[in-house]
C-alpha positions as protocol buffer text, in pm:
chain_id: "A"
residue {
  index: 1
  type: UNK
  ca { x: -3153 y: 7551 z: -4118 }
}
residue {
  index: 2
  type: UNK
  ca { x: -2798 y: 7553 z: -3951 }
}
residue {
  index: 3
  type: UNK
  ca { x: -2693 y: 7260 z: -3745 }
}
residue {
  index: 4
  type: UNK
  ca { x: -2538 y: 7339 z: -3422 }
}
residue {
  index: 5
  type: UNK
  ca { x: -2231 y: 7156 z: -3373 }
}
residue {
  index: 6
  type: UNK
  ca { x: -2220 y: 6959 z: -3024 }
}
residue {
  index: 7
  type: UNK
  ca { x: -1925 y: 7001 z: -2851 }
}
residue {
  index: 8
  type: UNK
  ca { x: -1800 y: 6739 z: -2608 }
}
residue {
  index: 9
  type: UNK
  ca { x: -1862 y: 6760 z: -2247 }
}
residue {
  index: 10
  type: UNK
  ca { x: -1540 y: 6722 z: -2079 }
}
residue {
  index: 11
  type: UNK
  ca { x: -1543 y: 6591 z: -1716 }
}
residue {
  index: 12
  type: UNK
  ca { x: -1230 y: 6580 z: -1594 }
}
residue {
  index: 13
  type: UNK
  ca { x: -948 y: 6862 z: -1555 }
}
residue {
  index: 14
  type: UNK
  ca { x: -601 y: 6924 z: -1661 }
}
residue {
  index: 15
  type: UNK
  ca { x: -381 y: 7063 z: -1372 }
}
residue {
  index: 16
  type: UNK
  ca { x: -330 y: 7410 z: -1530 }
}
residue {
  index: 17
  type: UNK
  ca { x: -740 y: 7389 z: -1584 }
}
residue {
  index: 18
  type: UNK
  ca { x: -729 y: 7358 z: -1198 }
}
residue {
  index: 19
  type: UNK
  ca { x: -468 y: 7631 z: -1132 }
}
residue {
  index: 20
  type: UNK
  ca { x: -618 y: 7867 z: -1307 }
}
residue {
  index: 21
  type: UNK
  ca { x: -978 y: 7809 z: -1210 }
}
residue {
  index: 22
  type: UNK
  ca { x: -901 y: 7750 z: -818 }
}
residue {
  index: 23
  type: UNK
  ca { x: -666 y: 8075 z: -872 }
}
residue {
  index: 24
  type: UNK
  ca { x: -358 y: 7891 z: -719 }
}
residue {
  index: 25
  type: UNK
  ca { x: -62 y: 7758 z: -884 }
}
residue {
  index: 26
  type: UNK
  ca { x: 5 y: 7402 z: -1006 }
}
residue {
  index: 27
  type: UNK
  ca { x: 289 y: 7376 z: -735 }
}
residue {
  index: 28
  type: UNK
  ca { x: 36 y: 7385 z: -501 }
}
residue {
  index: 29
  type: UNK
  ca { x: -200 y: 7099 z: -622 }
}
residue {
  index: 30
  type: UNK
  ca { x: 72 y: 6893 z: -613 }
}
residue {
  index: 31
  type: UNK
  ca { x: 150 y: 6970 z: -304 }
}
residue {
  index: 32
  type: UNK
  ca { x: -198 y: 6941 z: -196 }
}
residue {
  index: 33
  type: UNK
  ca { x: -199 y: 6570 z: -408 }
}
residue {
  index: 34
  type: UNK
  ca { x: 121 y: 6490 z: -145 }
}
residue {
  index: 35
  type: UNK
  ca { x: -82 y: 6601 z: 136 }
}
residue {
  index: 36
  type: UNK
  ca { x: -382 y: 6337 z: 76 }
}
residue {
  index: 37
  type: UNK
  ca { x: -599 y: 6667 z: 61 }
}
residue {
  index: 38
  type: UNK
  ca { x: -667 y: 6651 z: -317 }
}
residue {
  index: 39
  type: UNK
  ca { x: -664 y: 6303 z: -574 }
}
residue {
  index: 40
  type: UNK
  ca { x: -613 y: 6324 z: -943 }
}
residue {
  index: 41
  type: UNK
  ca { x: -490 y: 6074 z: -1184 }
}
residue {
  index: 42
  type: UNK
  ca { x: -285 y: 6013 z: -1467 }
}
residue {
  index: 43
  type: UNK
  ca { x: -419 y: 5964 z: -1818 }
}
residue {
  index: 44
  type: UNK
  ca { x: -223 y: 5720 z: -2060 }
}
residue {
  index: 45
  type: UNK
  ca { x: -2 y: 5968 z: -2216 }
}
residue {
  index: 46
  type: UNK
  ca { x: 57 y: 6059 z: -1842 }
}
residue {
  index: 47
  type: UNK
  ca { x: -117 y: 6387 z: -1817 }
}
residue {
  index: 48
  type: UNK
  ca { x: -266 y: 6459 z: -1492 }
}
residue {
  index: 49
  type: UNK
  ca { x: -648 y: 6519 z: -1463 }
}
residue {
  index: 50
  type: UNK
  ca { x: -881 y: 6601 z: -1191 }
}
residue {
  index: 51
  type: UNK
  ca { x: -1229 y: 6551 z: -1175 }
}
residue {
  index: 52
  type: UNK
  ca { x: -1456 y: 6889 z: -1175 }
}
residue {
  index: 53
  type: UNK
  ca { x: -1504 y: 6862 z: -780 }
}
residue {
  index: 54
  type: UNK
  ca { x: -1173 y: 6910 z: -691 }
}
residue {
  index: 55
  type: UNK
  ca { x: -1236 y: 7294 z: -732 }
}
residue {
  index: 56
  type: UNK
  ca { x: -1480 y: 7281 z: -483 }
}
residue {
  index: 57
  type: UNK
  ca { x: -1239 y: 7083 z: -249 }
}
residue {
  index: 58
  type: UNK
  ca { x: -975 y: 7329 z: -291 }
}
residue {
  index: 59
  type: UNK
  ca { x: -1214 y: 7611 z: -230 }
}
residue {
  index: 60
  type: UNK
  ca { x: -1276 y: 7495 z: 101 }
}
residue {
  index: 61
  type: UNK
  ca { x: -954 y: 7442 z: 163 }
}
residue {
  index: 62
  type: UNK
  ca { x: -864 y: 7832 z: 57 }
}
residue {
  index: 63
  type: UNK
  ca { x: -1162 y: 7948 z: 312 }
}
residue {
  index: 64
  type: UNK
  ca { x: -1030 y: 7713 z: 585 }
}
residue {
  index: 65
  type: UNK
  ca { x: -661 y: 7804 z: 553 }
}
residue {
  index: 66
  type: UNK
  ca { x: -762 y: 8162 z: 526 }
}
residue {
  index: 67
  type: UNK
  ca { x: -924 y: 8115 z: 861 }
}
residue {
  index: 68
  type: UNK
  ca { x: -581 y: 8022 z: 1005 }
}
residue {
  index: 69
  type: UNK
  ca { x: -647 y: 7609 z: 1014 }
}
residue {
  index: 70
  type: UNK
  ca { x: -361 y: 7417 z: 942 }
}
residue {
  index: 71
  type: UNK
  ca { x: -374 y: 7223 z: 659 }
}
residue {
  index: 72
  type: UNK
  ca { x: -276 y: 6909 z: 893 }
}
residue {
  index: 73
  type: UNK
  ca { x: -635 y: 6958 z: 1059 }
}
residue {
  index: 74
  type: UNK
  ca { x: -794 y: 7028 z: 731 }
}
residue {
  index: 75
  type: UNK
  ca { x: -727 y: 6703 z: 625 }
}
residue {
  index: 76
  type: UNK
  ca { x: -775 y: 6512 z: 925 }
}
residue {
  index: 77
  type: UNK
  ca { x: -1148 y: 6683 z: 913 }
}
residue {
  index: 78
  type: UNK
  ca { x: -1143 y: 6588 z: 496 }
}
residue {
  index: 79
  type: UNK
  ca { x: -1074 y: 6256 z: 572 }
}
residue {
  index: 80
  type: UNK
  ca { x: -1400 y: 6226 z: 799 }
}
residue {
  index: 81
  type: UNK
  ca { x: -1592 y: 6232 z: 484 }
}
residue {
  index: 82
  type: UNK
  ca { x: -1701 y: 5877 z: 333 }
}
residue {
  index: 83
  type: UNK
  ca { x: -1457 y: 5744 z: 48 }
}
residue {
  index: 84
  type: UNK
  ca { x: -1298 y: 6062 z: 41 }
}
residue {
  index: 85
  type: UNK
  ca { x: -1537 y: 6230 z: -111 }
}
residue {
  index: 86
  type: UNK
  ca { x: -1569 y: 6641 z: -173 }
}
residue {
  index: 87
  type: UNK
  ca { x: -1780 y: 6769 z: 110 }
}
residue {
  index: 88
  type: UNK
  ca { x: -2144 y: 6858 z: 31 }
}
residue {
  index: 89
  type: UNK
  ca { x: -2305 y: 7153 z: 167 }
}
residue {
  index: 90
  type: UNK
  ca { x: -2473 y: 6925 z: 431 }
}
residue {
  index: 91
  type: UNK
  ca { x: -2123 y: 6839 z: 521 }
}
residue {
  index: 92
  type: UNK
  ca { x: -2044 y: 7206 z: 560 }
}
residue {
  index: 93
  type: UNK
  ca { x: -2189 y: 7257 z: 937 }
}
residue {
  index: 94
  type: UNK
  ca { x: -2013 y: 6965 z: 1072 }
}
residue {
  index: 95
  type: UNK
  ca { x: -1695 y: 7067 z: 949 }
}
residue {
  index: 96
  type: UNK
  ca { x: -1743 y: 7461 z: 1027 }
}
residue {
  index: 97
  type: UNK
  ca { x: -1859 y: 7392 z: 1374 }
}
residue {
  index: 98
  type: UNK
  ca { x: -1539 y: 7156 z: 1426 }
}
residue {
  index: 99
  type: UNK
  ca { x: -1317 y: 7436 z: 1284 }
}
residue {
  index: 100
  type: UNK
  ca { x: -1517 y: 7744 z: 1493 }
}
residue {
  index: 101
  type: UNK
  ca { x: -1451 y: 7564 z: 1825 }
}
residue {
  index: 102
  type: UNK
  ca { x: -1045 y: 7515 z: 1709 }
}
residue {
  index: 103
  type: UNK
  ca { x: -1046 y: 7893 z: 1613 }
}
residue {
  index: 104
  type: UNK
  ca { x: -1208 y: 7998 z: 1974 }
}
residue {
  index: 105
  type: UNK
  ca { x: -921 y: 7828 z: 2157 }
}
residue {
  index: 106
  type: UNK
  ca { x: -637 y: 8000 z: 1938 }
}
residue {
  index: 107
  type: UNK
  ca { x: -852 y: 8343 z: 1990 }
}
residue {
  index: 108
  type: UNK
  ca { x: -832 y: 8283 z: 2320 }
}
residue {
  index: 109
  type: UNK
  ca { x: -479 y: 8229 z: 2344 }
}
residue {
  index: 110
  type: UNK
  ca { x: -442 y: 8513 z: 2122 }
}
residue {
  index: 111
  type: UNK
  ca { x: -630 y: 8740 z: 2378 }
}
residue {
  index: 112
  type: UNK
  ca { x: -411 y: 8606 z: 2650 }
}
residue {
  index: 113
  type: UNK
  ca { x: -98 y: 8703 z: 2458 }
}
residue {
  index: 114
  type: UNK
  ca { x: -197 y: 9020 z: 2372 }
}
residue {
  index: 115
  type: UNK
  ca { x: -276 y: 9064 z: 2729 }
}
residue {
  index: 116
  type: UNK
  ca { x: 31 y: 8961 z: 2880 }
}
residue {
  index: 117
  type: UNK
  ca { x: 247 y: 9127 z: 2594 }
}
residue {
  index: 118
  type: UNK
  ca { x: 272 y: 9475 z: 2745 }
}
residue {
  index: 119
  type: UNK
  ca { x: 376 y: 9338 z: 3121 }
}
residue {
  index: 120
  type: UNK
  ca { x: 576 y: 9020 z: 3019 }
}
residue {
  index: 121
  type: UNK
  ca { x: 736 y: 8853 z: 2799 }
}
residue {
  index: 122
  type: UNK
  ca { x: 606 y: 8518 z: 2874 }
}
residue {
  index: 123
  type: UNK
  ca { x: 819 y: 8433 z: 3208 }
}
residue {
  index: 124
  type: UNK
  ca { x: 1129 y: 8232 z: 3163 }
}
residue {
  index: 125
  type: UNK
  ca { x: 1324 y: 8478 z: 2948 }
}
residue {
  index: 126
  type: UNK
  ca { x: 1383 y: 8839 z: 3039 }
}
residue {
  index: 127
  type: UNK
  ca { x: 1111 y: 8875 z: 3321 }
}
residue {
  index: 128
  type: UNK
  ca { x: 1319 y: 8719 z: 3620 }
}
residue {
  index: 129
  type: UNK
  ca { x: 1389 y: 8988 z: 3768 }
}
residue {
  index: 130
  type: UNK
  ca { x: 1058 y: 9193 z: 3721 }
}
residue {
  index: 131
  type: UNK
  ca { x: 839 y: 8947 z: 3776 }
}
residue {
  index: 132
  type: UNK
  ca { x: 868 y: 8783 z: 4125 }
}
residue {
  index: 133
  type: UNK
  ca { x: 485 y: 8684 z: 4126 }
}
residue {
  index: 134
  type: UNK
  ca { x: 454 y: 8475 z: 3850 }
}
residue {
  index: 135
  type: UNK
  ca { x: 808 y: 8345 z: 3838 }
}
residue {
  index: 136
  type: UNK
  ca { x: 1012 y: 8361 z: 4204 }
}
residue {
  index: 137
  type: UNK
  ca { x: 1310 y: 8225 z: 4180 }
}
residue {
  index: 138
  type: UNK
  ca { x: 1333 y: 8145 z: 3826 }
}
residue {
  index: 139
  type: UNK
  ca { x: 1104 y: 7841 z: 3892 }
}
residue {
  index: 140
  type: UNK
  ca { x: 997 y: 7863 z: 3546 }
}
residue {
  index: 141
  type: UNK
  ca { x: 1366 y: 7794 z: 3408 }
}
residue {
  index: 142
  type: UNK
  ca { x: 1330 y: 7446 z: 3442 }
}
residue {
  index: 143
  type: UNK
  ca { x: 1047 y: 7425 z: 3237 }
}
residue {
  index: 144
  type: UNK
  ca { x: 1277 y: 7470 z: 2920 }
}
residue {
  index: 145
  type: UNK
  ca { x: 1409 y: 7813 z: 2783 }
}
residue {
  index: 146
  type: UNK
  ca { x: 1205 y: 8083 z: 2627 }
}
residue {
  index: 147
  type: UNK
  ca { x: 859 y: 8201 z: 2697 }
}
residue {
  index: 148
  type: UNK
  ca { x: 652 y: 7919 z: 2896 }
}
residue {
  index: 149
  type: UNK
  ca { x: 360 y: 8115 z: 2997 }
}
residue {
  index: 150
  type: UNK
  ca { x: 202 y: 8147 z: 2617 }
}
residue {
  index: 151
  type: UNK
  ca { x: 9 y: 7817 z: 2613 }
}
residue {
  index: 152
  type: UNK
  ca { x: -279 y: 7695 z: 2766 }
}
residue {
  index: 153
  type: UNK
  ca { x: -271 y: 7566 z: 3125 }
}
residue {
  index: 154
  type: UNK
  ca { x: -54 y: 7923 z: 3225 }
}
């Protein structure tokens, strides 16, 4: 009878294992390291490993930044999570319902702009003379240059 040969189970990650697996490149998990939004560590010849649930760390960080949240509020929400640990999926509502109620307000704005787009340019800029309603006088001009109408509170 043949003997199966055991092969070791190896927990931990090189970077390039990372890359490759999280399909992103190993500029970006240092970058992400820099952030605070990913931890690895360095072995004693110095090689740097990750531990296997980094990839599901950086996955949702892919889905949230392909969403449109900054990477800023990714990690603030990250950092919610005890000891820094990789979210579970009972962690997932909390954080998606945080992240759906950041992506209503910019949709909102969004809707605005799109509105306004065709009419004005956002008062303060090349609407003073068309736009005597919203902007009489050039009030708006001391707000600051450029468009001043865009954000919330117009």
């Amino acid at each position: 009878m043949k003997k199966l040969q055991q092969i070791p189970l190896i927990r931990d990650l090189s970077v390039g294992d990372v890359a490759e697996r999280a399909g992103v490149a190993v500029s970006t998990l240092h970058f992400y390291e820099a952030e605070g939004l990913i931890k690895g560590w360095r072995t004693i010849s110095n090689h740097r490993r990750y531990g296997r649930d980094v990839l599901r760390r950086i996955a949702i960080i892919k889905v949230a930044q392909r969403a449109g949240i900054p990477l800023k509020e990714i990690q603030q929400a990250l950092n919610t999570l005890p000891d820094g640990r990789t979210p579970t999926g009972k962690d997932w509502p909390r954080l998606a319902t945080y992240w759906q109620a950041q992506l209503d307000d910019r949709i909102a704005r969004l809707m605005r702009l799109r509105n306004q787009l065709t009419g004005c340019i956002g008062c303060g800029c090349l609407s003073t003379d068309e736009c005597p309603l919203r902007n009489p006088a050039d009030i708006l001009g001391d707000k600051g240059p450029g468009p001043v109408l865009l954000e919330p509170g117009e």
